[in-house]
PDBQT receptor file of N, H, CA, C and O in Angstrom, charges set to zero:
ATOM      1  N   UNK A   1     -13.864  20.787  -7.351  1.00  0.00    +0.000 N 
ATOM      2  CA  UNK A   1     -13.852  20.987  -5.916  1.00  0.00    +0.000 C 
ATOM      3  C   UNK A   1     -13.022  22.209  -5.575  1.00  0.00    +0.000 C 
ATOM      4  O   UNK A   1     -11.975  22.500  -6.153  1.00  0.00    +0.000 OA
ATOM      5  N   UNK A   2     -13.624  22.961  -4.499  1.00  0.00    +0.000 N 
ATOM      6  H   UNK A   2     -14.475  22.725  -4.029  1.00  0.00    +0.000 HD
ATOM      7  CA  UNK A   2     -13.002  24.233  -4.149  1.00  0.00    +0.000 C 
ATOM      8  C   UNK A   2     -11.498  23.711  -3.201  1.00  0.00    +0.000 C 
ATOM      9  O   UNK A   2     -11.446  22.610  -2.653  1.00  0.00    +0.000 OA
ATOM     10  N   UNK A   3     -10.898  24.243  -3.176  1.00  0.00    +0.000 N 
ATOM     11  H   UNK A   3     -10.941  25.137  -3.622  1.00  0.00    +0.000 HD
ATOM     12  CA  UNK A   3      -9.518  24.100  -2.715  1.00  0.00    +0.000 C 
ATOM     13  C   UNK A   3      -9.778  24.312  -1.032  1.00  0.00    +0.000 C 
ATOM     14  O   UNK A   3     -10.418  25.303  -0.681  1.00  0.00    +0.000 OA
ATOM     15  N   UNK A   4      -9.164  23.170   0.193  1.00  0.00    +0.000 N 
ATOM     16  H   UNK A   4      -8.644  22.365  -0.092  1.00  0.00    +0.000 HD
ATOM     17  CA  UNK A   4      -9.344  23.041   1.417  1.00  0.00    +0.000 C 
ATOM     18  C   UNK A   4      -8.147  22.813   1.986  1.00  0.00    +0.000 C 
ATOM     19  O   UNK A   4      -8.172  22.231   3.071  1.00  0.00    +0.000 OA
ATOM     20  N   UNK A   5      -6.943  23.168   1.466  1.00  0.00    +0.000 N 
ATOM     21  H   UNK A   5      -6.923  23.640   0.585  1.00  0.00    +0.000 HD
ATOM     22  CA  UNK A   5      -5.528  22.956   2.080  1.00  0.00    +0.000 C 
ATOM     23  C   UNK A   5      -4.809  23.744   1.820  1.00  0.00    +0.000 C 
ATOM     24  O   UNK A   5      -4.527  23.645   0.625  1.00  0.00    +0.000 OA
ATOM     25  N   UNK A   6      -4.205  24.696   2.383  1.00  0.00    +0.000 N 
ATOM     26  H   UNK A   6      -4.434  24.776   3.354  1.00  0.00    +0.000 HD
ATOM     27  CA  UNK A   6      -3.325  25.506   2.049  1.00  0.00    +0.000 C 
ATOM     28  C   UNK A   6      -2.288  25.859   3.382  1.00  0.00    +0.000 C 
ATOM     29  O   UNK A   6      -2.621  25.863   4.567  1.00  0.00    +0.000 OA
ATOM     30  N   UNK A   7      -1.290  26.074   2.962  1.00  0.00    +0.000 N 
ATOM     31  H   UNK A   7      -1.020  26.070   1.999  1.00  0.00    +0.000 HD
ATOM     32  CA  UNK A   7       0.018  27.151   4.030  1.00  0.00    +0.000 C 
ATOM     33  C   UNK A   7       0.431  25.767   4.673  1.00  0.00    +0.000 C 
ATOM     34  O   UNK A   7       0.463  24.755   3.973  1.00  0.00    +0.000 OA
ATOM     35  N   UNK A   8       0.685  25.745   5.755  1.00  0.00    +0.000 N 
ATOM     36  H   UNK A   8       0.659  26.567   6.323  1.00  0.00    +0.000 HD
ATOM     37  CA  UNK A   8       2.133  25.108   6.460  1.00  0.00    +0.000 C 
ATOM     38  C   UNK A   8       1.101  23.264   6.406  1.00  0.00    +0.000 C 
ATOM     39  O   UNK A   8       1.735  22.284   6.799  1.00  0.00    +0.000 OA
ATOM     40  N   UNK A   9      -0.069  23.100   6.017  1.00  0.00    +0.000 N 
ATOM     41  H   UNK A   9      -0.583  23.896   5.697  1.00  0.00    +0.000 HD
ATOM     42  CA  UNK A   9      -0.749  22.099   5.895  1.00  0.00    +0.000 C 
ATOM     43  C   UNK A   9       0.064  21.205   4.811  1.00  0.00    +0.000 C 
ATOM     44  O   UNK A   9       0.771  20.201   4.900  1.00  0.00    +0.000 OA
ATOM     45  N   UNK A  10      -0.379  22.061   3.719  1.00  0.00    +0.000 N 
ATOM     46  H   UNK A  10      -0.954  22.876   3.647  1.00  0.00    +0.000 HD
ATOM     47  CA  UNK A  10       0.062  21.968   2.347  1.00  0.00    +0.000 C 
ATOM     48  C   UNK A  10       1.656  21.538   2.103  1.00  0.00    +0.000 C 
ATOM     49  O   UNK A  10       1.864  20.509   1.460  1.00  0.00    +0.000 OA
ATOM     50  N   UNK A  11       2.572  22.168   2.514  1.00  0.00    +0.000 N 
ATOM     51  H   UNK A  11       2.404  23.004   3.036  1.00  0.00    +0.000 HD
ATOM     52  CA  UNK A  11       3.866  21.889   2.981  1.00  0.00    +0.000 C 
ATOM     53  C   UNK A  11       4.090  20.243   3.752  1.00  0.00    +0.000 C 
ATOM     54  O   UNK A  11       4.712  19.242   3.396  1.00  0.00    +0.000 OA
ATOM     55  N   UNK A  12       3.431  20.497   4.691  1.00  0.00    +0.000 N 
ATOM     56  H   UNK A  12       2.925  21.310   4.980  1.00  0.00    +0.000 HD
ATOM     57  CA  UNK A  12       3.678  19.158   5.535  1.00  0.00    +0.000 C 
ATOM     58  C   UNK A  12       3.220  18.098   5.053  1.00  0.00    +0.000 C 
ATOM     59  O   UNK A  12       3.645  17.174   5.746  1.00  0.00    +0.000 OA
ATOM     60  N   UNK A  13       2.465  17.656   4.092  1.00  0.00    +0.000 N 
ATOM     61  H   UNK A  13       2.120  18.406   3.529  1.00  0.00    +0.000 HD
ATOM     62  CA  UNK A  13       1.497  16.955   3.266  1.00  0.00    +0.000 C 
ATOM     63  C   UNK A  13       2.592  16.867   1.943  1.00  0.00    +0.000 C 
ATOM     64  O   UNK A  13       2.822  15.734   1.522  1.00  0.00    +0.000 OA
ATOM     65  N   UNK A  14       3.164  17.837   1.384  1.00  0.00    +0.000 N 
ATOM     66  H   UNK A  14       2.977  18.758   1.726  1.00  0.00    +0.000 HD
ATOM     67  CA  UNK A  14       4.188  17.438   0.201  1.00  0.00    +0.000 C 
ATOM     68  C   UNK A  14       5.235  16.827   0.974  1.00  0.00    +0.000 C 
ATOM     69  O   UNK A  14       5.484  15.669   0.640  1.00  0.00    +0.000 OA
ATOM     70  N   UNK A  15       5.957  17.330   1.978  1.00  0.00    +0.000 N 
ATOM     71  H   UNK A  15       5.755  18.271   2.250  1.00  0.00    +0.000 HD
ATOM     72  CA  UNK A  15       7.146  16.726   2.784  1.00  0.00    +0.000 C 
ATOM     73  C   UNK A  15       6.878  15.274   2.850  1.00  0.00    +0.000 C 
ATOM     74  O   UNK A  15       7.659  14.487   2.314  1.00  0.00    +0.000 OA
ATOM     75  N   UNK A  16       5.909  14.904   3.424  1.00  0.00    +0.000 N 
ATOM     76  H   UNK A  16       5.275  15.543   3.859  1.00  0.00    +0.000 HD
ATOM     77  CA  UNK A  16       5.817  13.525   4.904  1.00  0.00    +0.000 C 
ATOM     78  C   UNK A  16       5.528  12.914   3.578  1.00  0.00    +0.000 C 
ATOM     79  O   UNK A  16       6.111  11.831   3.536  1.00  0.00    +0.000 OA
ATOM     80  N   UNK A  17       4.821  13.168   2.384  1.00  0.00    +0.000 N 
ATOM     81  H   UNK A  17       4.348  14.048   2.418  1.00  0.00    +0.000 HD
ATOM     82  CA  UNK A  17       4.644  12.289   1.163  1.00  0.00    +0.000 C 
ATOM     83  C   UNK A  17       5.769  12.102   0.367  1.00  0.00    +0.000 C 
ATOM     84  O   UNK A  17       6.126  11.030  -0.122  1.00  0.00    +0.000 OA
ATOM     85  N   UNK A  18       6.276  13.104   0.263  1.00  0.00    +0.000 N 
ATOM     86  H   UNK A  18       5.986  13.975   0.660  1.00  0.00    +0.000 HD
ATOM     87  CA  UNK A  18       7.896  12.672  -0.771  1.00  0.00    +0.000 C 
ATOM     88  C   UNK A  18       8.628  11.893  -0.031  1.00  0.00    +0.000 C 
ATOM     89  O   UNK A  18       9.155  10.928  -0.584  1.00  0.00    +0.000 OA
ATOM     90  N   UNK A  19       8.899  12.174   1.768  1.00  0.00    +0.000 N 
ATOM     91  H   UNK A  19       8.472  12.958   2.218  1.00  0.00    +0.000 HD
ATOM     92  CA  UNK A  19       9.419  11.081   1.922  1.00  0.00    +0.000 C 
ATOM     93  C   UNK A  19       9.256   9.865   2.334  1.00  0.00    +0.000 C 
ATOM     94  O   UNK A  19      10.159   9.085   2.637  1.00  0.00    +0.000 OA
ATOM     95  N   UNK A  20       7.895   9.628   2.361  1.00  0.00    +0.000 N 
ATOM     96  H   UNK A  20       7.162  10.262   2.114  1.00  0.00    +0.000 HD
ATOM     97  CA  UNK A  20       7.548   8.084   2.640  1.00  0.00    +0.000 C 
ATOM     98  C   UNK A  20       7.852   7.447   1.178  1.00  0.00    +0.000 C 
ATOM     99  O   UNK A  20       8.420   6.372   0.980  1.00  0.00    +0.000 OA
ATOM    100  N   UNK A  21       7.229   8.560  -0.042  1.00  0.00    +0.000 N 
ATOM    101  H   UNK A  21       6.768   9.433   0.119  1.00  0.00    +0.000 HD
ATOM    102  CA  UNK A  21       7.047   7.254  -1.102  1.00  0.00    +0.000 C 
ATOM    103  C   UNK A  21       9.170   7.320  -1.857  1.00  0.00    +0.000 C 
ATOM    104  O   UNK A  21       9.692   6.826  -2.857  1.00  0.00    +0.000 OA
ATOM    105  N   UNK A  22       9.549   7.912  -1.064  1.00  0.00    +0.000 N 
ATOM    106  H   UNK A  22       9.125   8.312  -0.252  1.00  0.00    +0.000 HD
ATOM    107  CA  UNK A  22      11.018   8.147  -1.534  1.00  0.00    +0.000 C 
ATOM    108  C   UNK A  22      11.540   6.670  -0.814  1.00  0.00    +0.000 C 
ATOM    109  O   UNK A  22      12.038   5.783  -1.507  1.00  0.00    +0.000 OA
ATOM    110  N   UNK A  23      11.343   6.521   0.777  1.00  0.00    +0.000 N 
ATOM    111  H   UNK A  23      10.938   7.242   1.340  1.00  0.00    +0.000 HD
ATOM    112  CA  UNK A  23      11.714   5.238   1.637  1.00  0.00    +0.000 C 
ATOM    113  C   UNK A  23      11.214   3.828   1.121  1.00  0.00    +0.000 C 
ATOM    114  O   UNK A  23      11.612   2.733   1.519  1.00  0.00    +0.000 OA
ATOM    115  N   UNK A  24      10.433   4.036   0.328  1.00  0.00    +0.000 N 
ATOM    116  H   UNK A  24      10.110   4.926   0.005  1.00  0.00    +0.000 HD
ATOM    117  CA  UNK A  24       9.387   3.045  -0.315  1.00  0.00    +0.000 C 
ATOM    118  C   UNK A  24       9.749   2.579  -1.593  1.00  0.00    +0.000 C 
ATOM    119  O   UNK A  24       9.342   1.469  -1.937  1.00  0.00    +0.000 OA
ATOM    120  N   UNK A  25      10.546   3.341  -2.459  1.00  0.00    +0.000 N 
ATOM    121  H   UNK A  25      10.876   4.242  -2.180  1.00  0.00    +0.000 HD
ATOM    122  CA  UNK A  25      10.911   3.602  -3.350  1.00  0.00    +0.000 C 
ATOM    123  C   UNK A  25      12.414   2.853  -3.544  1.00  0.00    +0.000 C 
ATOM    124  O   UNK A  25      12.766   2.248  -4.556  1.00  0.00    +0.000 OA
ATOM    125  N   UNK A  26      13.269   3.064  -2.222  1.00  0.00    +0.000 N 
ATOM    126  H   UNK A  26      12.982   3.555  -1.399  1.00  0.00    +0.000 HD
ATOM    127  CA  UNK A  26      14.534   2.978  -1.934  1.00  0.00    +0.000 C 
ATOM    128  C   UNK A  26      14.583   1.439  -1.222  1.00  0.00    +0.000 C 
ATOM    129  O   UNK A  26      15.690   0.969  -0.958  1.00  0.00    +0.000 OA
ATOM    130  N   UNK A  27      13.401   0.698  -0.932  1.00  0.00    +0.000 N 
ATOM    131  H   UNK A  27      12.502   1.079  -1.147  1.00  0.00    +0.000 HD
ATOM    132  CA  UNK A  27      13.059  -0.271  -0.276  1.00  0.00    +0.000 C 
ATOM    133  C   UNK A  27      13.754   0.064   1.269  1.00  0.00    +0.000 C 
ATOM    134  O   UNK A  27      14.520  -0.680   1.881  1.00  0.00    +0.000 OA
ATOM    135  N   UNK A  28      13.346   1.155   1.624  1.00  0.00    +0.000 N 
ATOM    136  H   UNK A  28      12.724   1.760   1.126  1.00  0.00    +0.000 HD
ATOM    137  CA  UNK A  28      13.680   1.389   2.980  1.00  0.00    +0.000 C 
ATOM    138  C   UNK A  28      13.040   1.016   4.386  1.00  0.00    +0.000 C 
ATOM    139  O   UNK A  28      13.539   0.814   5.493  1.00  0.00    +0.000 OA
ATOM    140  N   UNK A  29      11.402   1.000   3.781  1.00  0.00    +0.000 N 
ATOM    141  H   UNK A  29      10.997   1.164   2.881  1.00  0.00    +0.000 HD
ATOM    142  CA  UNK A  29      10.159   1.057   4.598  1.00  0.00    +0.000 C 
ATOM    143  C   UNK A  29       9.445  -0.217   3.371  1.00  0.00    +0.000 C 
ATOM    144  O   UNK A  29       9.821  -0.187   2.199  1.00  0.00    +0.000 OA
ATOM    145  N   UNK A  30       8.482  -1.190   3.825  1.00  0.00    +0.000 N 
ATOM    146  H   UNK A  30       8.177  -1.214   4.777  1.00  0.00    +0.000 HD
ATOM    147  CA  UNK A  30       7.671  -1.910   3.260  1.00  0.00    +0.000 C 
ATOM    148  C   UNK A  30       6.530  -0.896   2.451  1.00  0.00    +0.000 C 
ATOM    149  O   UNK A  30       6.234   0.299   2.448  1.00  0.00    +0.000 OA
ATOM    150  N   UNK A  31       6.171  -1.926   1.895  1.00  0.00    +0.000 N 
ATOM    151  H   UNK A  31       6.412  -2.897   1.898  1.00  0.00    +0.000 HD
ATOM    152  CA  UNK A  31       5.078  -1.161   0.742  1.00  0.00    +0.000 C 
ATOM    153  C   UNK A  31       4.291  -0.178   1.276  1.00  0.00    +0.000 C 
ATOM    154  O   UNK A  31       4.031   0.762   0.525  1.00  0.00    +0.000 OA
ATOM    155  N   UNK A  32       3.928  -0.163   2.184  1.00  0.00    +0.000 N 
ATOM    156  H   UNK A  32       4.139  -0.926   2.794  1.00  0.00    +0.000 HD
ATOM    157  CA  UNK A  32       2.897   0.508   3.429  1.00  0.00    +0.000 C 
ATOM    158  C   UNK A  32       3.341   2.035   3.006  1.00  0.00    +0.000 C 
ATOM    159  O   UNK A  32       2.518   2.947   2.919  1.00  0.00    +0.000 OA
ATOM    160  N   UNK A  33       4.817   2.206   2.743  1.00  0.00    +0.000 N 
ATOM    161  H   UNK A  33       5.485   1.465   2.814  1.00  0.00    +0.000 HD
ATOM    162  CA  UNK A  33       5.234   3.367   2.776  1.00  0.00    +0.000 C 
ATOM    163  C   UNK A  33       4.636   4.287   0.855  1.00  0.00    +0.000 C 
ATOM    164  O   UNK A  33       4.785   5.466   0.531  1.00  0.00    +0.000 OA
ATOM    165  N   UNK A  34       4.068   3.255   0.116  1.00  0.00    +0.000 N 
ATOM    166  H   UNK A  34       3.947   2.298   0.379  1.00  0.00    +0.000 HD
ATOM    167  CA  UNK A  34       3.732   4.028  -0.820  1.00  0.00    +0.000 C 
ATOM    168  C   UNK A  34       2.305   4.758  -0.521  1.00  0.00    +0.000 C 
ATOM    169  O   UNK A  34       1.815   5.526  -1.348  1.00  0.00    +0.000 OA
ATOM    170  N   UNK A  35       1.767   4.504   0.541  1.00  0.00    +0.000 N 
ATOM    171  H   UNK A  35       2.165   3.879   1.213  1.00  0.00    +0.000 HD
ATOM    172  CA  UNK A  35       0.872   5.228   0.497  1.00  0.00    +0.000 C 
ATOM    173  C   UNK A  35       0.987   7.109   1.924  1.00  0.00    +0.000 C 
ATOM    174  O   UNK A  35       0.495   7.733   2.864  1.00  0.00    +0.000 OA
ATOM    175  N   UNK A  36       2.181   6.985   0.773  1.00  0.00    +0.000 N 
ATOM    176  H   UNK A  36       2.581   6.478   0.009  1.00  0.00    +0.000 HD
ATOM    177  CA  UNK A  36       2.788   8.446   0.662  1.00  0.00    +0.000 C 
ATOM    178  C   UNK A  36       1.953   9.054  -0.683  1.00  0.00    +0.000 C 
ATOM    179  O   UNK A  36       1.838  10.276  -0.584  1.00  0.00    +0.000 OA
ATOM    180  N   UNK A  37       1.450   8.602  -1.696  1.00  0.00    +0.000 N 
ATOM    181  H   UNK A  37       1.542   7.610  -1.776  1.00  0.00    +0.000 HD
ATOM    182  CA  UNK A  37       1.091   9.025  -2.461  1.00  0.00    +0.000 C 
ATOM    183  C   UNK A  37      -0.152   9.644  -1.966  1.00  0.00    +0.000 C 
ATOM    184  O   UNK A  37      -0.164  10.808  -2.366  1.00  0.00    +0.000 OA
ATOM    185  N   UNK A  38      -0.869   9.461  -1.490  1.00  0.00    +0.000 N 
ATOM    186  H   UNK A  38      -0.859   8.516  -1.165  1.00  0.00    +0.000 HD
ATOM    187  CA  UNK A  38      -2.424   9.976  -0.925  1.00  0.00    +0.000 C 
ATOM    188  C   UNK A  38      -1.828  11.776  -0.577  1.00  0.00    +0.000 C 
ATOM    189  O   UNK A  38      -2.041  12.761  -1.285  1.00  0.00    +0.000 OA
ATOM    190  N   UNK A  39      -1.063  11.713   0.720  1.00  0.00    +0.000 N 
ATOM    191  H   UNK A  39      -0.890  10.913   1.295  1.00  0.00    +0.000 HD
ATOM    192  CA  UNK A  39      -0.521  13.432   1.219  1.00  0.00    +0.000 C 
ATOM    193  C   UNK A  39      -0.029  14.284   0.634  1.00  0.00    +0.000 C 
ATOM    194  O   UNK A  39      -0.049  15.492   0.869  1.00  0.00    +0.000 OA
ATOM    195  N   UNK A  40       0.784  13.337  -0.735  1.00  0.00    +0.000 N 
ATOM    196  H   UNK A  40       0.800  12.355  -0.926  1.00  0.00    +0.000 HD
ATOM    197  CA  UNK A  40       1.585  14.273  -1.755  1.00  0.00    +0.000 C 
ATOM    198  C   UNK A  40       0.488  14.905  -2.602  1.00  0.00    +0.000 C 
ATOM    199  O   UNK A  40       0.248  16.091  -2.824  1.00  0.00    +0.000 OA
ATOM    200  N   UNK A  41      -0.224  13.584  -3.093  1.00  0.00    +0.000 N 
ATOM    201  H   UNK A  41      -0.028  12.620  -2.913  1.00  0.00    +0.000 HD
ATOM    202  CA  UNK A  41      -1.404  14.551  -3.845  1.00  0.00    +0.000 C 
ATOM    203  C   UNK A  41      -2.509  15.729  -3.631  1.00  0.00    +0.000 C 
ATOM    204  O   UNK A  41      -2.748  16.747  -4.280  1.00  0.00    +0.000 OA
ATOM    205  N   UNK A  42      -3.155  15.104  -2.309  1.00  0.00    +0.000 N 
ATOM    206  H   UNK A  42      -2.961  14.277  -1.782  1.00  0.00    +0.000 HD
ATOM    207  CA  UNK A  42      -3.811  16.135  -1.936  1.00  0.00    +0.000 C 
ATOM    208  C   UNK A  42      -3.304  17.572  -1.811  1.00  0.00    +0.000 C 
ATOM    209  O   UNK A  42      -3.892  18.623  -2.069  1.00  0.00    +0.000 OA
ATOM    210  N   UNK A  43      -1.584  17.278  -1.174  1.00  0.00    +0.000 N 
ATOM    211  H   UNK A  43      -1.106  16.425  -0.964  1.00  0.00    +0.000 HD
ATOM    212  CA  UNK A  43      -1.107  18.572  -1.420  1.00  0.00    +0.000 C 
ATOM    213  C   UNK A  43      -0.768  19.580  -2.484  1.00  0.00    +0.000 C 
ATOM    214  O   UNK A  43      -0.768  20.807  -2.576  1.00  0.00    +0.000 OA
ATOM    215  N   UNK A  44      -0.416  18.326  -3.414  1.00  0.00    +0.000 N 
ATOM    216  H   UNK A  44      -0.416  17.329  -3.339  1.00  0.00    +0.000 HD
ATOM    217  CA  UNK A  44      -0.420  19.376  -4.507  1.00  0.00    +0.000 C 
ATOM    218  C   UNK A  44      -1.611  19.933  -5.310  1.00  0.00    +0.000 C 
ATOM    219  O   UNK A  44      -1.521  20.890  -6.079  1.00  0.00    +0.000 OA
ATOM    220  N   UNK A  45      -2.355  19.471  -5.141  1.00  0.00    +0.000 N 
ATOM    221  H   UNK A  45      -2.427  18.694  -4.516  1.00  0.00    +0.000 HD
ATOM    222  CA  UNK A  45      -4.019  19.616  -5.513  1.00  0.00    +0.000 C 
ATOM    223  C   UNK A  45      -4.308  20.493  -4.752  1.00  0.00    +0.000 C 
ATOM    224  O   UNK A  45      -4.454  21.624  -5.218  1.00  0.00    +0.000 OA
ATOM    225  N   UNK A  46      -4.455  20.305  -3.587  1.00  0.00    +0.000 N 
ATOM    226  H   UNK A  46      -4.337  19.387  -3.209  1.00  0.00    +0.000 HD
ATOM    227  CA  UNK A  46      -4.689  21.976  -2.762  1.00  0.00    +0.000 C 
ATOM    228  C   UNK A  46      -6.291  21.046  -2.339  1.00  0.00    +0.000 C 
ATOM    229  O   UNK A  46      -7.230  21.820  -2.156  1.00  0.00    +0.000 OA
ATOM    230  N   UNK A  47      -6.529  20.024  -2.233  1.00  0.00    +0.000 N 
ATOM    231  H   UNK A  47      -5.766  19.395  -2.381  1.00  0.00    +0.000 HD
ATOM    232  CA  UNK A  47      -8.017  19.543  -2.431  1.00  0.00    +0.000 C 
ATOM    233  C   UNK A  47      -7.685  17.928  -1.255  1.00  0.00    +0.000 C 
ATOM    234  O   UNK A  47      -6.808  17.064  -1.247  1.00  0.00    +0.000 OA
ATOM    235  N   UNK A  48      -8.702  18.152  -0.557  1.00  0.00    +0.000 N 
ATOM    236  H   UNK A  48      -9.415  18.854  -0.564  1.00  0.00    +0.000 HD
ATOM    237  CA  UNK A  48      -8.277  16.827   0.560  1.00  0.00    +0.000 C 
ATOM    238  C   UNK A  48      -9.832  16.434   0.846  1.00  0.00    +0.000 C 
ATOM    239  O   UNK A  48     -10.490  17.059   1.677  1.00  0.00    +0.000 OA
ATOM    240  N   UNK A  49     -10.444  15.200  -0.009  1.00  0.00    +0.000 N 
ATOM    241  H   UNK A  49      -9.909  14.692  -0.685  1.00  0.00    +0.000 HD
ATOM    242  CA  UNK A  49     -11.795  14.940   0.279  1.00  0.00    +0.000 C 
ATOM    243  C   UNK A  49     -12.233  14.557   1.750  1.00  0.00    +0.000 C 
ATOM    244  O   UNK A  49     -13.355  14.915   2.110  1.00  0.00    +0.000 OA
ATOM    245  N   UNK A  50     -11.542  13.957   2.496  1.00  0.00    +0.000 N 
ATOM    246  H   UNK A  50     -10.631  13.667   2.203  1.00  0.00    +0.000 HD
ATOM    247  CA  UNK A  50     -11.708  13.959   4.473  1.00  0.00    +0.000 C 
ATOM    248  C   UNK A  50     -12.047  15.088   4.510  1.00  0.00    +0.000 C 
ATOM    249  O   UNK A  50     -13.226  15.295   4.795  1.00  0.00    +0.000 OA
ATOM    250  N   UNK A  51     -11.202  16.183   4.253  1.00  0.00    +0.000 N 
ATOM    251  H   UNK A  51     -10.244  16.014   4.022  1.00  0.00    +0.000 HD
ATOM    252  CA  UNK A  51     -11.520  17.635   4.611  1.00  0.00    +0.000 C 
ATOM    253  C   UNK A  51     -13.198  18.044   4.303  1.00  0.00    +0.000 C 
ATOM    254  O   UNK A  51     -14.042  18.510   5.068  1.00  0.00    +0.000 OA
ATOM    255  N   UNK A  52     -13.269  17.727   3.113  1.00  0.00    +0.000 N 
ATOM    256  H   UNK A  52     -12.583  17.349   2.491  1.00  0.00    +0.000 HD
ATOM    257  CA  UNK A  52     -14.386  18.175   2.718  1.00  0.00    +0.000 C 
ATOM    258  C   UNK A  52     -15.934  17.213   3.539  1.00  0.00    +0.000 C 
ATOM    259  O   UNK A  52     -17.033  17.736   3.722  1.00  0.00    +0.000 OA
ATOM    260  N   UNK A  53     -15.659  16.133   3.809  1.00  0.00    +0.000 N 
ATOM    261  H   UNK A  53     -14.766  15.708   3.660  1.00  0.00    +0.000 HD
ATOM    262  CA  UNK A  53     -16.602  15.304   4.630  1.00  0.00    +0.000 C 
ATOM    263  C   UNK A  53     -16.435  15.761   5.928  1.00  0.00    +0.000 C 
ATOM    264  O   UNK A  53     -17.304  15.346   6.695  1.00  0.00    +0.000 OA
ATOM    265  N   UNK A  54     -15.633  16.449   6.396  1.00  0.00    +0.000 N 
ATOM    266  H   UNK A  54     -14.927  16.786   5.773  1.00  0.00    +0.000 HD
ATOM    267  CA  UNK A  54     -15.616  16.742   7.560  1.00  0.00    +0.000 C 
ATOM    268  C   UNK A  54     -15.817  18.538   8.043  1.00  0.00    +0.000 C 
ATOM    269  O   UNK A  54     -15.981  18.986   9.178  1.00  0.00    +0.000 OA
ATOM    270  N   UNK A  55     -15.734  19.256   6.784  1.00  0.00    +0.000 N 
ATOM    271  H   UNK A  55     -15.601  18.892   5.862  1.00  0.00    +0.000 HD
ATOM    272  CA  UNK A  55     -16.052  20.607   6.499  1.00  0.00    +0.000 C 
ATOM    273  C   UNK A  55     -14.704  21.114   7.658  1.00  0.00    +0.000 C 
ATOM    274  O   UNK A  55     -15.032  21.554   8.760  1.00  0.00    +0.000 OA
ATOM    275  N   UNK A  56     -13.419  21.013   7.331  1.00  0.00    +0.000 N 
ATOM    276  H   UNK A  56     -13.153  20.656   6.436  1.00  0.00    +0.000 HD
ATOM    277  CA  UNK A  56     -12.216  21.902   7.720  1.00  0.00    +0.000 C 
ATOM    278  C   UNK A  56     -12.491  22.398   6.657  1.00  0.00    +0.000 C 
ATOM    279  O   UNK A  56     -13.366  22.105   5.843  1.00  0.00    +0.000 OA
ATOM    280  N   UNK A  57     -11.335  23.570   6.659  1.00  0.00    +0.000 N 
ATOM    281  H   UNK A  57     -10.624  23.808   7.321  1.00  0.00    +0.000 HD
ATOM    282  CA  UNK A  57     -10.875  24.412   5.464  1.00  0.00    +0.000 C 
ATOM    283  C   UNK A  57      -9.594  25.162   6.363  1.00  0.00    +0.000 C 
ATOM    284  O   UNK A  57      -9.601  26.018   7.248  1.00  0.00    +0.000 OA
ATOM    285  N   UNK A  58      -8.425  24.338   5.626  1.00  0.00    +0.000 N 
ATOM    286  H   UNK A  58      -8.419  23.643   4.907  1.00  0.00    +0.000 HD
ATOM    287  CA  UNK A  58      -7.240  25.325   6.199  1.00  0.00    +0.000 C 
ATOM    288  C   UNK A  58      -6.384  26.438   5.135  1.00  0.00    +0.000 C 
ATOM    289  O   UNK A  58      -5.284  26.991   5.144  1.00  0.00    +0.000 OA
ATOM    290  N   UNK A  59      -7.697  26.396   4.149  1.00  0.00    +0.000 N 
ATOM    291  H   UNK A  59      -8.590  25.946   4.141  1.00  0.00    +0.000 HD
ATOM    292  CA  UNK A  59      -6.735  27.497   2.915  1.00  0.00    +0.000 C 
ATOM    293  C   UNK A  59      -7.552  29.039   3.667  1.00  0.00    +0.000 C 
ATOM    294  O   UNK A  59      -8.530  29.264   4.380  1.00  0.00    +0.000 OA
ATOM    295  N   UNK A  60      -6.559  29.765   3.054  1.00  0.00    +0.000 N 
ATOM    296  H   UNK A  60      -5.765  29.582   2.475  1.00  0.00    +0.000 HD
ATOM    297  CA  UNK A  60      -6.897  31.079   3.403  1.00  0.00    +0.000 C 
ATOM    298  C   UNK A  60      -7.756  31.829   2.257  1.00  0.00    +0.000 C 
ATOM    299  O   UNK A  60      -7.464  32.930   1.791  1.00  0.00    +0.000 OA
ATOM    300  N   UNK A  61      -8.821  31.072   1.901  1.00  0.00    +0.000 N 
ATOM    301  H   UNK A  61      -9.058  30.178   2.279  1.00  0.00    +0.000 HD
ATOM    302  CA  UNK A  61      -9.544  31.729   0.770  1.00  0.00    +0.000 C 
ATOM    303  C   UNK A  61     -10.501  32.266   1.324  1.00  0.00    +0.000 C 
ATOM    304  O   UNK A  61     -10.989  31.731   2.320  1.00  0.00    +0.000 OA
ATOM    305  N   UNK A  62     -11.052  33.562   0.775  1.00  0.00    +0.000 N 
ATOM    306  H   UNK A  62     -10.656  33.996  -0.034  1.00  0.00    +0.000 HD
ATOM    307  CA  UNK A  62     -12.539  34.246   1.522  1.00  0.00    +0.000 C 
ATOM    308  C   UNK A  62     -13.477  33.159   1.064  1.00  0.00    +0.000 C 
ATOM    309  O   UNK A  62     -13.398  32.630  -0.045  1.00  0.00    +0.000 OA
ATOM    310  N   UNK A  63     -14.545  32.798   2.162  1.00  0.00    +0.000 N 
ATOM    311  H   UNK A  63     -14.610  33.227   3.063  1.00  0.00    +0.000 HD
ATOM    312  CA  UNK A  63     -15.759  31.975   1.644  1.00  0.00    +0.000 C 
ATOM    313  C   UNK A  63     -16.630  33.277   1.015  1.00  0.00    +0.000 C 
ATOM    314  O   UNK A  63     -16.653  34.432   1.440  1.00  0.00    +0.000 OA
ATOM    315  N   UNK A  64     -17.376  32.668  -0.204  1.00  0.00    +0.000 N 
ATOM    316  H   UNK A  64     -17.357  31.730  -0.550  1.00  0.00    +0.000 HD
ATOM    317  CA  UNK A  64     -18.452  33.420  -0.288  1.00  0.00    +0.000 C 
ATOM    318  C   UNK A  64     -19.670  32.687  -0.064  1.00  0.00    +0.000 C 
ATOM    319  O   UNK A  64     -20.756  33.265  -0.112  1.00  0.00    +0.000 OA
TER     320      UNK A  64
């Protein structure tokens, strides 16, 4: 899959995921909070399948 996340997306998606599954982790927040894992990944993947069912693209790649 071509890459659909990039710049301040990408960022906010590693953030809001490290720290849910960190609160989750720490038993801060109920289990609910591991699904921090979904934002972290996509972010680091650079790849967000919603995105792609829904045809965004917030990376700055030229389409060809």
């Amino acid at each position: 899959m071509a890459a659909n996340v990039g710049g301040i997306d990408k960022v906010v998606r590693i953030g809001g995921g490290a720290v849910l599954v960190g609160l989750a982790a720490a038993g801060i927040v109920g289990a609910w909070g591991w699904i921090g894992v979904v934002p972290l990944a996509t972010g680091l993947f650079g790849v967000c399948p919603a995105y792609g069912l829904l045809g965004i693209n917030t990376c700055p790649m030229k389409k060809q």
